[in-house]
C-alpha positions in Angstrom: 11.2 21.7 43.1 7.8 22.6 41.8 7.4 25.9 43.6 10.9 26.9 43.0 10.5 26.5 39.1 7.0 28.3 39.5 8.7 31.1 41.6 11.6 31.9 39.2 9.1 31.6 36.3 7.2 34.5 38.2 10.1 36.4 39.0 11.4 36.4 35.2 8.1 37.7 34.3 8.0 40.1 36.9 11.6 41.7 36.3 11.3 43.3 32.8 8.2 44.5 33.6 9.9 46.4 36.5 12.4 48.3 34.4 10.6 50.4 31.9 12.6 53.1 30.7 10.8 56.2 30.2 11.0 58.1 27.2 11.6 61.6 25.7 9.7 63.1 22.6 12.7 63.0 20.5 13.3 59.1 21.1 9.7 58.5 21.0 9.5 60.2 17.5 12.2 57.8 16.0 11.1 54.7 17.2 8.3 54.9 14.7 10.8 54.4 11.7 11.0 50.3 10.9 14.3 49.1 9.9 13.7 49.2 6.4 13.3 53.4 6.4 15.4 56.0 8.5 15.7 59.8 8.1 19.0 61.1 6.2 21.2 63.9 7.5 19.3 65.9 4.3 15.7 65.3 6.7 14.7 62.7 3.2 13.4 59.5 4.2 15.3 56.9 2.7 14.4 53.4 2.1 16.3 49.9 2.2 15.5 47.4 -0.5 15.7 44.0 -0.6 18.0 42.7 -2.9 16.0 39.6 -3.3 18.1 36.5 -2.2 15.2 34.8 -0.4 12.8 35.2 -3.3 15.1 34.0 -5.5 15.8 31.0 -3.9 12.2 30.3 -2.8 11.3 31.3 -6.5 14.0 28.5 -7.9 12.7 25.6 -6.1 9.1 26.3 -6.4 9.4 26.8 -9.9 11.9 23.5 -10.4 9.0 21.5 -8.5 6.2 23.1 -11.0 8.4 22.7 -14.2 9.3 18.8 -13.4 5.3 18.1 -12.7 4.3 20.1 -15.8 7.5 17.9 -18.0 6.2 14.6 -18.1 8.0 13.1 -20.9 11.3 11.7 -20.5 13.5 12.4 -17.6 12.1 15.6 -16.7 15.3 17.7 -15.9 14.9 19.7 -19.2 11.3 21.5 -17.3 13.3 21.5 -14.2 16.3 23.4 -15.5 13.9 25.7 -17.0 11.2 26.3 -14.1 14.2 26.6 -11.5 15.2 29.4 -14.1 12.2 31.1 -14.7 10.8 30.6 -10.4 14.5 32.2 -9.5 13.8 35.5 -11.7 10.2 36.0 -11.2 10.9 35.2 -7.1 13.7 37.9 -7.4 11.8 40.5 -8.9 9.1 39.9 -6.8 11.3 40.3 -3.6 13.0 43.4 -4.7 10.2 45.2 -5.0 10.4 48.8 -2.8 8.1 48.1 0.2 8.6 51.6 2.2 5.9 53.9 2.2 
């Protein structure tokens, strides 16, 4: 059972290697582009931008766990409330930012 498992894990190594697709200069040319940039039909290069979900979540609970250590009176949801507020927008702006050459 040993050898078999070794074998196909050979054989699934071997395989992809096996089919390499050659290229022409024009395919070669556009594979350079990331995801986040692509030529328009004008020749511009046109970037995506984030619309900033994940900082803004990732900004909201970091700044919820920062405002309820820095609130230590009281129950503490007052500097939760407001560090979730202020983490969400600051993580959202910094997200959004353009990041395309």
């Amino acid at each position: 059972m040993r050898t078999l498992m070794l074998a196909i894990g050979a054989a699934s190594l071997a395989v992809p290697a096996s089919f390499v697709v050659p290229t022409d200069g024009a395919s070669a040319k556009k594979r350079h582009y990331s995801y986040r940039e692509w030529r328009g039909r004008d020749g511009r290069m046109y970037c995506r931008k984030s619309n900033g979900t994940t900082g803004l979540i990732v900004g909201g609970v970091g700044g919820a766990l920062v405002g309820r250590a820095v609130d230590t009176r009281g129950d503490r949801a007052t500097g939760t409330i407001l560090g979730a507020a202020a983490g969400a927008l600051i993580g959202k702006e910094i997200d959004s930012k353009r990041r395309c050459r």
